[in-house]
BAKOLMI-57130 format. One record per residue (C-alpha): x, y, z; residue number from 0. Coordinates in Angstrom, 2 decimals. Layout:
residues N
       x       y       z pos
       X       Y       Z NUM
...
END
This chain:
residues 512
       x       y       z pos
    0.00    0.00    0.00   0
    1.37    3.35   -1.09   1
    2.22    5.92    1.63   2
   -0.48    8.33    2.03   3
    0.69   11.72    0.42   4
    1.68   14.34    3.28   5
   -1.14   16.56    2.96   6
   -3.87   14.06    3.58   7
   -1.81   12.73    6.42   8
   -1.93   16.46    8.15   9
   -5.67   16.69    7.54  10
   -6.17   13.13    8.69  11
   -4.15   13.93   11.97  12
   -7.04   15.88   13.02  13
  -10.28   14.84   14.69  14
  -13.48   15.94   13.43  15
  -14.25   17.99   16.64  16
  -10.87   20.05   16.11  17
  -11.97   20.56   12.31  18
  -15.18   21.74   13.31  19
  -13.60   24.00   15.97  20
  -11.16   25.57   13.61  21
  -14.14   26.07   11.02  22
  -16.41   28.10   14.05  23
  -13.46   30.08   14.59  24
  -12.52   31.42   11.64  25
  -16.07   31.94   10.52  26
  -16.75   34.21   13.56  27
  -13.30   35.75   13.07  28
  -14.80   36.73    9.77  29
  -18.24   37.71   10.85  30
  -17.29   40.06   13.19  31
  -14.61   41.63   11.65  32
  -17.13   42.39    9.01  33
  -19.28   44.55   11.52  34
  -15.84   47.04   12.16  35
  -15.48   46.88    8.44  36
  -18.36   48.93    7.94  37
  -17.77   51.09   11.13  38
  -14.50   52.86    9.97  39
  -15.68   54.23    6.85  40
  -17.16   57.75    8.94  41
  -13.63   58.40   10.21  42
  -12.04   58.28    6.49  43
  -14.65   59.90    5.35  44
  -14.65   63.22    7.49  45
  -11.85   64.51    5.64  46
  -14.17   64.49    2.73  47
  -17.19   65.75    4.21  48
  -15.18   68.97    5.40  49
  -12.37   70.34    3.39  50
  -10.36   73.07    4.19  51
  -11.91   76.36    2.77  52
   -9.24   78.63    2.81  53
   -6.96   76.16    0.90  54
   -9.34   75.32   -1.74  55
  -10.09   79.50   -2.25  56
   -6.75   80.23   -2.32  57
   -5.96   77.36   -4.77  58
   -9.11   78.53   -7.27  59
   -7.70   82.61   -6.86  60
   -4.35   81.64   -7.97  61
   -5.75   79.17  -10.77  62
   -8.13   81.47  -11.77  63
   -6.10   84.26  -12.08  64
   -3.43   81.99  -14.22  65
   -6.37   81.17  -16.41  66
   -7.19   84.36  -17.29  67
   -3.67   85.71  -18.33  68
   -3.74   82.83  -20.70  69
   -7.71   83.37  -21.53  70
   -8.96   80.07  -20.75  71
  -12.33   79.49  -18.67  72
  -11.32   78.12  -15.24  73
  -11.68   74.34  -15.10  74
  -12.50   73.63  -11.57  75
  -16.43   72.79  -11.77  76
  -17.59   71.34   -8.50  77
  -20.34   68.79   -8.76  78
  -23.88   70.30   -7.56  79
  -23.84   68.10   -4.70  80
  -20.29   69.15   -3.24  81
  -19.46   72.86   -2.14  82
  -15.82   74.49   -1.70  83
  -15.70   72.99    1.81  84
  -16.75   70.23    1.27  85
  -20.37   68.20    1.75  86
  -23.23   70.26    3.04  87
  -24.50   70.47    5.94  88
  -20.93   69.22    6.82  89
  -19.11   72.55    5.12  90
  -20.01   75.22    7.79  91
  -18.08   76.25   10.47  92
  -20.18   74.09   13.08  93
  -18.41   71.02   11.05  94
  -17.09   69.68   14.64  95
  -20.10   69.59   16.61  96
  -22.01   67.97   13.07  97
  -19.09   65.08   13.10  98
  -18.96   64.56   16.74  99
  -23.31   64.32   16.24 100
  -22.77   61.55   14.05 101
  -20.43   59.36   16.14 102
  -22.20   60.06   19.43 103
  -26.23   58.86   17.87 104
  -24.28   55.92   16.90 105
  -22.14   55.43   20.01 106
  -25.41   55.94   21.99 107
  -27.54   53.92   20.37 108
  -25.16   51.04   20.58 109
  -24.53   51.90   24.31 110
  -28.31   51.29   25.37 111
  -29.06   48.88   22.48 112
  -26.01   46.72   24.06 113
  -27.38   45.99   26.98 114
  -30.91   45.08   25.92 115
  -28.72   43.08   23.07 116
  -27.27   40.57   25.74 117
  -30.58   39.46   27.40 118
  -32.88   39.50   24.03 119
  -30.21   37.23   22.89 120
  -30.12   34.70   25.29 121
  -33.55   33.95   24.64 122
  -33.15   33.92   20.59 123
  -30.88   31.25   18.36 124
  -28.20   33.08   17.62 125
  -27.98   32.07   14.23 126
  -31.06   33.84   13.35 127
  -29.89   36.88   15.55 128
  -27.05   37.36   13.88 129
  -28.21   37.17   10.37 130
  -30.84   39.57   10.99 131
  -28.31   41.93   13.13 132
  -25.96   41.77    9.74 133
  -28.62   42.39    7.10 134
  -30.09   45.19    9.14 135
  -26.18   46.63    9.80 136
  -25.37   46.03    6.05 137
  -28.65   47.81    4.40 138
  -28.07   51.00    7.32 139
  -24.45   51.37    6.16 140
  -25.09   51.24    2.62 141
  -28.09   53.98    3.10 142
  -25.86   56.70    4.67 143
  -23.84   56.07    1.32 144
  -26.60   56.59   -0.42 145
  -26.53   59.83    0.74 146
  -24.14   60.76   -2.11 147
  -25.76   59.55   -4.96 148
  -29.42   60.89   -4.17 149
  -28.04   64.33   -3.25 150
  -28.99   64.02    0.10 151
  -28.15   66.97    2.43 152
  -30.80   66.56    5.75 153
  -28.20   66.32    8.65 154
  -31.41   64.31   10.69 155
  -30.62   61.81    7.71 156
  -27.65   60.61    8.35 157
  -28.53   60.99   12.21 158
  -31.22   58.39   12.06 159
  -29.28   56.02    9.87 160
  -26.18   56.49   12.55 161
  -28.77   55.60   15.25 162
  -30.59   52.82   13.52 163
  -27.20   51.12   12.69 164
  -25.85   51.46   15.82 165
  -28.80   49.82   17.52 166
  -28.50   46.85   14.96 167
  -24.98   46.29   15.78 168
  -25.29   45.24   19.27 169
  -26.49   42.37   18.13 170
  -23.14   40.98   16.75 171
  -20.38   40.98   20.06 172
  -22.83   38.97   22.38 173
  -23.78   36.44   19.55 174
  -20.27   35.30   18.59 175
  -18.83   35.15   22.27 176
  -21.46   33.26   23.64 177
  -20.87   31.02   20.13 178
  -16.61   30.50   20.68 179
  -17.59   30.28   24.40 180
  -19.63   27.17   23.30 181
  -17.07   25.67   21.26 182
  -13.68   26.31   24.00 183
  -13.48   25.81   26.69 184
  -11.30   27.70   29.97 185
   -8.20   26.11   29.10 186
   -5.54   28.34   26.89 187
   -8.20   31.24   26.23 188
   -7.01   33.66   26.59 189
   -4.27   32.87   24.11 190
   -7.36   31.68   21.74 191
   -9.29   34.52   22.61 192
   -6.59   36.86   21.83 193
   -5.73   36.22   18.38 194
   -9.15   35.50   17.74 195
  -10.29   38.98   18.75 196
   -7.65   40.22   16.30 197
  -10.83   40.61   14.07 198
  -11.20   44.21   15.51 199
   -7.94   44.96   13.94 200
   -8.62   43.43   10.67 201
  -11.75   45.26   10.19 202
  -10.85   48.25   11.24 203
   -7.81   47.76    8.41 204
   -9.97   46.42    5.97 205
  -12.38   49.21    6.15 206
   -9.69   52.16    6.01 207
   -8.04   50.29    2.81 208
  -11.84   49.96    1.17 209
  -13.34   53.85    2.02 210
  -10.09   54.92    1.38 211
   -9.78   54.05   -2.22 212
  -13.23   55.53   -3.24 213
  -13.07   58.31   -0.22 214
  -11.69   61.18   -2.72 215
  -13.52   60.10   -5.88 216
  -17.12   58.92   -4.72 217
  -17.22   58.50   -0.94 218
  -20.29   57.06   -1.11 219
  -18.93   53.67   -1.86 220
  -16.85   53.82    0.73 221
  -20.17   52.94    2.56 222
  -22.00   50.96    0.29 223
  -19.53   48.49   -0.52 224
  -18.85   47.57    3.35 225
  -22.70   47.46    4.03 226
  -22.87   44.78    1.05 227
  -19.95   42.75    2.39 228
  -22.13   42.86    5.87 229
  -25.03   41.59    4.29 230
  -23.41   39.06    2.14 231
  -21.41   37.72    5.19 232
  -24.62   37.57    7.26 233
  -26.07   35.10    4.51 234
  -22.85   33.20    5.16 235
  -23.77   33.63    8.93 236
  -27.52   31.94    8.49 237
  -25.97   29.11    5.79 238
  -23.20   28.14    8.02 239
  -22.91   29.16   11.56 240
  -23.40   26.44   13.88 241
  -24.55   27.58   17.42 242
  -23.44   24.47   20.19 243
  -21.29   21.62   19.33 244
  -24.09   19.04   20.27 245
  -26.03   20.53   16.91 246
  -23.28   18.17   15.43 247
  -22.79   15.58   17.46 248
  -19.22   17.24   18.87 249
  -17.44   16.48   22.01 250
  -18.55   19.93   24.26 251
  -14.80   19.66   26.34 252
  -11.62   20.92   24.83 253
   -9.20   19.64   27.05 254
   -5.09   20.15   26.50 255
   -3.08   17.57   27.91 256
    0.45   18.09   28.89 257
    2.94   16.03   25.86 258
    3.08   13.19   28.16 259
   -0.74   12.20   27.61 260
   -0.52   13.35   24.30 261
   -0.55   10.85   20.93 262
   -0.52   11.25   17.03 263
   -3.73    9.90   17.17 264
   -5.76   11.01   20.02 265
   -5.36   15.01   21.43 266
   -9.32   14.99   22.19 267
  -10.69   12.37   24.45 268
  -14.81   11.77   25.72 269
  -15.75   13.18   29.30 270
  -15.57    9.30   30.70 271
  -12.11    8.14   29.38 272
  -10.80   11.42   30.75 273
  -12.26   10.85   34.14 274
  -11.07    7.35   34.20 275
   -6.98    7.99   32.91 276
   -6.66   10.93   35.11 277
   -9.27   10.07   38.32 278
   -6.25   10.76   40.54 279
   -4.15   13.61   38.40 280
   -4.44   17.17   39.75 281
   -7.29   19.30   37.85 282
   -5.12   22.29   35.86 283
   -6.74   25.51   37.37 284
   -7.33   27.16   34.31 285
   -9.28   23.98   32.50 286
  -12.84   23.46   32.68 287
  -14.90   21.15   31.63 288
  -18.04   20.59   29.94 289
  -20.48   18.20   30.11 290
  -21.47   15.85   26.77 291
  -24.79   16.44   25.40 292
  -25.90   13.54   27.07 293
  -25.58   14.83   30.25 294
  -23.57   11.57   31.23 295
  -20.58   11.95   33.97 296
  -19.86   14.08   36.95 297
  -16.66   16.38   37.20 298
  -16.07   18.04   40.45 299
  -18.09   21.56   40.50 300
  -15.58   23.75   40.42 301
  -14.56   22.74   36.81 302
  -17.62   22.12   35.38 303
  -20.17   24.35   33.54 304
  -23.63   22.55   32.62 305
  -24.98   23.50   29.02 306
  -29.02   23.30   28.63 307
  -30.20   20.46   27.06 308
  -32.46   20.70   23.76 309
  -35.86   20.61   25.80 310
  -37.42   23.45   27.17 311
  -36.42   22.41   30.83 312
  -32.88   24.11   30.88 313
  -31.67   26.40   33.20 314
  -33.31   29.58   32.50 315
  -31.52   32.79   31.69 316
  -29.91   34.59   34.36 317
  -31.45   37.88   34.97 318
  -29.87   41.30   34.42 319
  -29.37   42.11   38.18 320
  -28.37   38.92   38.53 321
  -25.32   39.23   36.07 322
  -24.40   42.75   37.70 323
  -23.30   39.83   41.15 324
  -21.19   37.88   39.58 325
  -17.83   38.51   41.05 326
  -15.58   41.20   38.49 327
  -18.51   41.99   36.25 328
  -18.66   45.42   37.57 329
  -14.97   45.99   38.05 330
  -13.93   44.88   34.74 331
  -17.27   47.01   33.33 332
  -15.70   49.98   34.25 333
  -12.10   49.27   33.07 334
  -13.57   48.82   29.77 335
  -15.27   51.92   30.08 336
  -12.17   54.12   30.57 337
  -10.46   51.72   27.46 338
  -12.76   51.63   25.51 339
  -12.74   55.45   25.42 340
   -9.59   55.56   24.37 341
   -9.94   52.97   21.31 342
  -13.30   54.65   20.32 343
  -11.63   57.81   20.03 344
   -8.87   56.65   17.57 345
  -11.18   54.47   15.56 346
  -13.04   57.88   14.99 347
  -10.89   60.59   14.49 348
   -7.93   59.31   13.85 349
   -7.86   59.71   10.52 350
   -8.75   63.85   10.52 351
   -5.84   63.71   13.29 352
   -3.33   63.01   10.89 353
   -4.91   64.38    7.72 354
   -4.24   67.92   10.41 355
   -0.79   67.32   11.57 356
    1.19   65.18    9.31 357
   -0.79   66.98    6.27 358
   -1.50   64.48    4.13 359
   -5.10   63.79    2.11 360
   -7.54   62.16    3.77 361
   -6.62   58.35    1.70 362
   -2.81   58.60    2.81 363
   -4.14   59.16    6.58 364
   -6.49   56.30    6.24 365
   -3.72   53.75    5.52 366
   -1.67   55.40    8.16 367
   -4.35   54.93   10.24 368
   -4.00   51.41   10.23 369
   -0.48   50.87   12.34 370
   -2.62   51.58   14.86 371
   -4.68   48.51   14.25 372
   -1.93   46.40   13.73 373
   -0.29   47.47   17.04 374
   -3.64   46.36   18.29 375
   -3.58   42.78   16.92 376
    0.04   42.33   18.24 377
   -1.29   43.56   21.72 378
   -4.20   41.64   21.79 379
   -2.30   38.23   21.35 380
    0.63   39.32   24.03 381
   -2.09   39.92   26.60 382
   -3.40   36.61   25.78 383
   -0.29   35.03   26.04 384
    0.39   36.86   29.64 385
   -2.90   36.04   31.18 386
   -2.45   32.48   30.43 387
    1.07   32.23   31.63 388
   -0.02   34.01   34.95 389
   -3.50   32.94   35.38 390
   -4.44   36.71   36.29 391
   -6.37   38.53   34.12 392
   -6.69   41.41   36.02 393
   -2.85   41.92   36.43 394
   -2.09   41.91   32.70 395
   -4.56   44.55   31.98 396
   -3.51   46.81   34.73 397
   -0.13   46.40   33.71 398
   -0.71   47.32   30.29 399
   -2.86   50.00   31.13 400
   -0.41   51.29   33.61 401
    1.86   51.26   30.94 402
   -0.67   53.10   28.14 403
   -1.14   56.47   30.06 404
    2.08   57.99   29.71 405
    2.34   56.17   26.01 406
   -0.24   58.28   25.69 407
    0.41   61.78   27.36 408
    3.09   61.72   25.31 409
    1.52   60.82   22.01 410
    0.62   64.21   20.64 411
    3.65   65.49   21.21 412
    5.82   63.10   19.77 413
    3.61   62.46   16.63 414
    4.10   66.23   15.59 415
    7.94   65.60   14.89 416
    7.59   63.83   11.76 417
    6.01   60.80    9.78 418
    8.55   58.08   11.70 419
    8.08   59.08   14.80 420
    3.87   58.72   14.12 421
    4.31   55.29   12.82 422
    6.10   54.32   16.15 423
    3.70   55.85   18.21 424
    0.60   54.35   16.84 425
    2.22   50.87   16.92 426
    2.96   51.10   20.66 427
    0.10   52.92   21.49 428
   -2.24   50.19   19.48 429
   -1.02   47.58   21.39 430
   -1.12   48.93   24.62 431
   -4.16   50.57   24.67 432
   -6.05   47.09   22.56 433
   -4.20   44.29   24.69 434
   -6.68   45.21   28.08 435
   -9.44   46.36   25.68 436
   -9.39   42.91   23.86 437
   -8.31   40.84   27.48 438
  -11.49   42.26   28.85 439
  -13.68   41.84   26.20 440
  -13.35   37.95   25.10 441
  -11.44   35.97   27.46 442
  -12.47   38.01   30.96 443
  -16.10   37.91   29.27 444
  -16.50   33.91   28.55 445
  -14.79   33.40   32.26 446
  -17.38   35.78   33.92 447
  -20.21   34.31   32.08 448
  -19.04   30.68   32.89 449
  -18.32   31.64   36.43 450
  -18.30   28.59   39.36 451
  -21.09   30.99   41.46 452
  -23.30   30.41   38.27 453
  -23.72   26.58   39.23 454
  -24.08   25.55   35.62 455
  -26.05   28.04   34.11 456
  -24.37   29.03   30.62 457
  -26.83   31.43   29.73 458
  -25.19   33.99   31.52 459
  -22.56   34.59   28.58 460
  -24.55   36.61   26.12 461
  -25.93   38.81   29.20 462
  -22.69   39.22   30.79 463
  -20.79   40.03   27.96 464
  -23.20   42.65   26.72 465
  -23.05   44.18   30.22 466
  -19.13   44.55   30.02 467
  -19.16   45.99   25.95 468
  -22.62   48.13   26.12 469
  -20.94   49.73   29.45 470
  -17.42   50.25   27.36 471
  -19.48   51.84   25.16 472
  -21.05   54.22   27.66 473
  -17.29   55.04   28.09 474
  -16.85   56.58   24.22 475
  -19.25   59.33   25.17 476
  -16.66   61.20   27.12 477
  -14.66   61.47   23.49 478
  -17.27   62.21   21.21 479
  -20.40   63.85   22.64 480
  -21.14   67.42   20.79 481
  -19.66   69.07   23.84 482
  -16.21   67.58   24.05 483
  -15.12   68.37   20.86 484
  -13.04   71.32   20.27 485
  -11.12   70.00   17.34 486
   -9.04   73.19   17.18 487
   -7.02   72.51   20.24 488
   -7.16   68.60   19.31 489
   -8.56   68.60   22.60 490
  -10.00   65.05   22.67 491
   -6.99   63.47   22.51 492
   -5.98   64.49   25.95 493
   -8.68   62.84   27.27 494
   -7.08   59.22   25.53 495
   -5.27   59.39   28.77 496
   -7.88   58.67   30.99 497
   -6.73   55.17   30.68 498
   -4.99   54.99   33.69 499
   -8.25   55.97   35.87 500
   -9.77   52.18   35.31 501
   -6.53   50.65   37.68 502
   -8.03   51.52   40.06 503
  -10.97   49.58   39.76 504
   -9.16   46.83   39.03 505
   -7.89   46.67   42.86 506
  -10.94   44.11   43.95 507
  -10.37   42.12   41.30 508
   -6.67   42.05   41.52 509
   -6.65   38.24   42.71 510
   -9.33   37.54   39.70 511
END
């Protein structure tokens, strides 16, 4: 018999629970990067939406006045739909407080829709929660780009489709936590976690390269085309996605084994051959358990979390108050607040930041834009890494966030020296400022909402994740309601500092 060519023998190597695994996690690495795609377009395109007056005028009186010594007509013809300052009502002087309008409907909407997101979701398959959060996210997006082609002007326009959209879009973070959570278990999660939530990063990338290449010629596909991505990736989401591992037929436990109990041909064993090799072996503190479908087997409590079965006789979803007692919700609530301030307010005007210092057009400072993102991804991953190595989630993101306020007191000042010195900033400051932010919001998430004072019941995960995100969000108001920005003075950005303030909530949950 011929030797079985290499490739086959690597896919063969895996079980069909670890195939199925990797499939879930890339798919909602893809899904919910899709939902950042389509919010970074309004940061590229505020560069567009206000230009700079006095450069344009003084531009057209020197052309002009070239023209006429040679007695040609003037060639600059604005379209009817675009003024010398850009897009109306955006081209006034009250451009700031019109931009900031736009990013806090949408950051408010999403605040209060977040939490109402978590509980309505627990009670919905989040297959068809998802879909319909996407379709509803993708059509919104595309709208406010429709904007441009229908000559719309009404500032309450693009309010309401800000609003609507950001309502729709709470429906994405609790659905694909609570989904991973399903699939992984406690053990290595954070490292999981952390390169899986490198999905902010990517879409946040993705979406700078895609408005940016349209931005100057047509901006408004640099919203349709990410609201029809959406939508098409939500009808991947309803074709595809696959909600519990027992929809399958899948082992619920992903357990890692030290190399010693590891084979070639066996990584994933069933709950009772586990409990039977290793009856008298030490239970690794950062492993838990699940339960087969079944409900067959016992594991001690501590390491256990019991999934519903398929009847209507489950454990019923925890409350709202109820998620507010678990121990750390609240601490870690209001340590994403404070960093999630600080990540909001780059995502959003980062952009016009360097489009106003480093003076370049509003597609260069898109793409430059993006460093900070990949900081972010590298972050994310290292506080992964750390967490898991020091089974203290708490102490890597105070650390890192410990280390992010003076990163970032000293940003604006540094990024005003030149081009180089930018790019080094907005690495460092990306993956400070997204390792805690990402920590907090995936790993520290799925261990709240499996936590040992629950007693078994897993429906806590969508709630208590959309209690720790919606209250982030609350957090972006402080960086773009109408009445913080003063855009002359860059003032917002000394607020990205505030960073530091959320250590000192992280003091009870220090031993976490």
């Amino acid at each position: 018999m011929a030797r079985l060519p290499a490739g086959i023998r690597f896919i063969i190597s895996f079980s069909r629970d670890q195939w199925y695994r990797a499939f879930i996690f890339i798919l909602t690495f893809l899904l919910y990067a899709s939902f950042h795609l389509s919010r970074k377009p309004i940061s590229i395109v505020k560069g567009e939406l206000h230009k700079y007056c006095t450069a344009w005028d003084e531009a057209d009186v020197r052309f002009s006045s070239q023209s006429s010594k040679a007695g040609s007509v003037a060639p600059h013809q604005l379209p009817d739909n675009e003024t010398d300052c850009g897009w109306a009502p955006f081209d006034k002087d009250n451009y700031q407080q019109l931009l900031g309008a736009l990013d806090y409907s949408f950051l408010c909407a999403y605040a209060v829709g977040m939490y109402l997101s978590g509980i309505i979701g627990e009670r919905l398959p989040i297959r068809y929660y998802l879909t319909f959060g996407m379709l509803a996210s993708g059509a919104f997006t595309a709208l406010f780009g429709l904007g441009y082609f229908y000559n719309i002007h009404s500032f309450g326009f693009y309010v309401v489709t800000q609003v609507i959209n950001g309502l729709v879009q709470t429906t994405g973070w609790p659905s694909v936590v609570t989904c991973l959570g399903n699939w992984f278990g406690k053990g290595r999660r954070g490292l999981i976690m952390g390169v899986w939530n490198s999905h902010t990063s990517v879409g946040n990338i993705l979406g700078s390269l895609i408005a940016g290449y349209w931005v100057s010629t047509c901006w408004g596909l640099s919203f349709v085309v990410p609201g029809a991505i959406v939508a098409a990736m939500g009808i991947v989401c309803f074709l595809f996605l696959i909600e519990h591992p027992k929809d399958v037929r899948c082992s619920s436990t992903l357990v890692t084994h030290s190399k010693a109990y590891e084979n070639g041909t066996s990584r994933l064993r069933l709950q009772k051959q586990i409990l039977k090799s290793e009856k008298h072996r030490p239970l690794d503190p950062e492993m838990q358990c699940l339960l087969l479908s079944d409900g067959k087997g016992a594991v001690h409590a501590n390491h256990m979390v019991i999934l519903p079965g398929d009847s209507g006789s489950g454990t019923a979803a925890i409350s709202f108050t109820g998620a507010l007692k678990i121990p750390g919700v609240i601490e870690f609530s209001l340590c994403l607040l404070f960093a999630k301030l600080v990540s909001y307010t780059f995502l959003f005007w980062l952009p016009l930041y360097i489009t106003n210092v480093d003076h370049l057009d509003a597609k260069k400072a898109g793409e430059l834009s993006t460093l900070f993102d990949v900081g972010g991804i590298f972050g994310g991953i290292l506080a992964g890494v750390i967490s898991d190595r020091l089974e203290k989630r708490a102490s890597t993101c105070g650390l890192m966030l410990l280390l992010a306020a003076p990163t970032l007191y000293i940003f604006s000042t540094v990024s005003r020296m030149g081009l180089e010195a930018t790019v080094a900033m907005l690495l460092l400051s990306g993956a400070l400022v997204s390792g805690p932010y990402a920590l907090i919001t995936t790993a520290v998430s799925a261990d709240l909402g499996t936590h040992k004072s629950l007693k078994g019941n897993a429906h806590a995960l969508s709630t208590v994740t959309a209690i720790i995100d919606g209250t982030g969000s609350v957090g972006t108001q402080g960086c773009n309601g109408i009445d913080n920005i003063k855009w002359a003075g860059f003032s917002q950005y000394e607020q990205m500092s505030r960073g530091h303030q959320c250590t000192e909530t992280l003091v009870r949950a220090w031993v976490a």
